[in-house]
C-alpha positions, -999 to 999 in steps of 0.1 A, spaced: -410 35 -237 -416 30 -271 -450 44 -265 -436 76 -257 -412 76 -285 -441 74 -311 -459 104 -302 -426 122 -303 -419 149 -335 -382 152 -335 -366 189 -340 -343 194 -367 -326 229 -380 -347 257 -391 -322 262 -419 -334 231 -439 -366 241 -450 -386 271 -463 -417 264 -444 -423 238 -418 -435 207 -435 -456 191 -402 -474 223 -402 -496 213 -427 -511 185 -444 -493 192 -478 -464 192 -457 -467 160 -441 -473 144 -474 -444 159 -492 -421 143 -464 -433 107 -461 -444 103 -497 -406 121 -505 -388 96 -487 -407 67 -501 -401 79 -536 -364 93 -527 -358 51 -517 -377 41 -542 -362 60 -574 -328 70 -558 -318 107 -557 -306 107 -596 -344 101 -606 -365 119 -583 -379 149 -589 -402 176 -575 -420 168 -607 -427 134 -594 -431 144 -559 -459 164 -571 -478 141 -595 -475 115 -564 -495 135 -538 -517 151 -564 -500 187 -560 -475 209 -578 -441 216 -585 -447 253 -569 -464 241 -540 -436 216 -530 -407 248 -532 -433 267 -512 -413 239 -483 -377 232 -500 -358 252 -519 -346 219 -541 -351 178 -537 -310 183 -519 -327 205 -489 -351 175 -488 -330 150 -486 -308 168 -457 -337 171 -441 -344 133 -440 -315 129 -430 -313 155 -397 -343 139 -390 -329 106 -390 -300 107 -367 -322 132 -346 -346 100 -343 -314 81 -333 -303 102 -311 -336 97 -291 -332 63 -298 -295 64 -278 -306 84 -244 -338 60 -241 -324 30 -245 -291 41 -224 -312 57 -197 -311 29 -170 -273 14 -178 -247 24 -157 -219 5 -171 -207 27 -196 -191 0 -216 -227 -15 -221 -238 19 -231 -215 15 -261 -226 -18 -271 -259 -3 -274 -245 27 -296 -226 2 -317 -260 -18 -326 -276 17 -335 -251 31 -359 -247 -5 -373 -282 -20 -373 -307 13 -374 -330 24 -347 -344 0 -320 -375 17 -312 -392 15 -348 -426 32 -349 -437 71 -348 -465 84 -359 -446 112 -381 -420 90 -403 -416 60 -408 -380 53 -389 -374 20 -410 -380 36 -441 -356 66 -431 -330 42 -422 -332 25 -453 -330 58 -475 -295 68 -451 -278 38 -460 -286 41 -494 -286 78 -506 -275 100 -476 -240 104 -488 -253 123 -515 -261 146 -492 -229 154 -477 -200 153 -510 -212 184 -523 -197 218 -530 -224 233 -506 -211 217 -478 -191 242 -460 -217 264 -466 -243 242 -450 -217 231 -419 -216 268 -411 -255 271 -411 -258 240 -386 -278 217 -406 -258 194 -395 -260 197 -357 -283 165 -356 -257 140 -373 -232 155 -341 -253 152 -313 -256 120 -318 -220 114 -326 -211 138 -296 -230 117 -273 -212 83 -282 -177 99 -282 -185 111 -243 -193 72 -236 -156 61 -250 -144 87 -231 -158 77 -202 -145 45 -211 -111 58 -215 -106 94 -213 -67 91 -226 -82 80 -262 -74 112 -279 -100 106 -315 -132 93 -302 -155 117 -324 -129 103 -353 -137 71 -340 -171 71 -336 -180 88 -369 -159 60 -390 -186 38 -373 -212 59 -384 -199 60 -421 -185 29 -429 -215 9 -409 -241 23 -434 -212 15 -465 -209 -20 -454 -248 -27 -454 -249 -11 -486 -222 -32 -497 -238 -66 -482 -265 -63 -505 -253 -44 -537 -216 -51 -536 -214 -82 -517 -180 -93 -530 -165 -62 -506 -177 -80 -475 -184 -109 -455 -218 -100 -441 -250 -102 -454 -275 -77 -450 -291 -96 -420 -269 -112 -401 -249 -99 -372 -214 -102 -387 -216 -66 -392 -222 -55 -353 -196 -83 -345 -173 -65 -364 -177 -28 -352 -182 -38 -319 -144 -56 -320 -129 -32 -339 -139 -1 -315 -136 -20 -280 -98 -32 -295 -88 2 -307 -103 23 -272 -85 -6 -250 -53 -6 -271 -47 34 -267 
């Protein structure tokens, strides 16, 4: 399986770039040497600038791709929970029992991807770069603008395909997508937290408090509706 997934190029919108970055090799290393650099100097530092002088390019070259370093990072991200999202349907494929379906969503959106290798970005490093900058992505005043272009269909898809488990689950639960994208939001807060605010939680950045916790508190609140 996880053979299969690492020859796999996940789609993401159109909308989030100027040119296709995989279709060339500038392209390829603007996206994996951007999201090293992107983790590595946080969204506040980077720059195209920097981008540039990394890969031994320009500043013209790189917005021949994306229109600024936000389009970038939203484009990280899509490809992120588009990643997941192939993550969910192969490791769900063979479970029947839907509530062990959500046990596996619940370790995703709380502990990253399970298959960790492709050949086109790094999924660990991805993962590491949502937890730690994509909300910078989303509190903007671009945002409704953006919703209505569908650069975000990849963050619901994947959040779509968890909410149809808990409804399987329990289809009188009337706020699964609620539900499931709390998980999604506060999972990534609290492993921030663990490590750079650790008096806001009890887990570490390791352990499996955190899955513990997620996995209680949306098995209690689907079974208590």
């Amino acid at each position: 399986m996880e053979a299969i997934l690492k020859k796999i190029r996940v789609d993401v919108s159109g909308n989030l770039f100027v040119k296709d970055p995989f279709s060339s090799d500038l392209g390829v290393s603007i996206v994996k040497e951007g999201t090293r650099l992107i983790q590595e100097l946080g969204m506040e530092n980077f720059t195209f600038k920097k981008l540039a002088a990394a890969i031994g390019s320009t500043e013209p070259a790189i917005y021949r791709y994306f229109d600024n370093k936000h389009m970038l990072l939203l484009y990280l991200n899509a490809w992120y929970w588009s990643w997941m999202e192939h993550n969910l349907v192969f490791s769900t494929a063979n479970l029947q029992d839907p509530e062990e379906r959500l046990g596996v969503a619940i370790r995703l959106m709380v502990e990253g991807p399970i298959y960790r290798k492709n050949d086109y970005l790094d999924p660990i490093q991805l993962h590491q770069l949502v937890v730690n900058e994509s909300i910078k992505g989303y509190l903007t005043k671009s945002v409704d603008t953006e919703h209505e272009s569908g650069i975000f269909s990849q963050v619901y898809k994947f959040g779509e395909r968890i909410s149809e488990i808990i409804q399987e689950i329990n289809p009188s639960y009337k706020f699964p997508k609620t539900l499931v994208s709390t998980v999604m939001e506060s999972s990534l807060l609290q492993k921030f937290n663990s490590k750079h605010l650790p008096g806001m939680t009890e887990t570490n950045a390791e352990g499996s408090g955190r899955y513990h916790f997620f996995h209680q508190l949306v098995v209690k609140t689907i079974s208590n509706a």
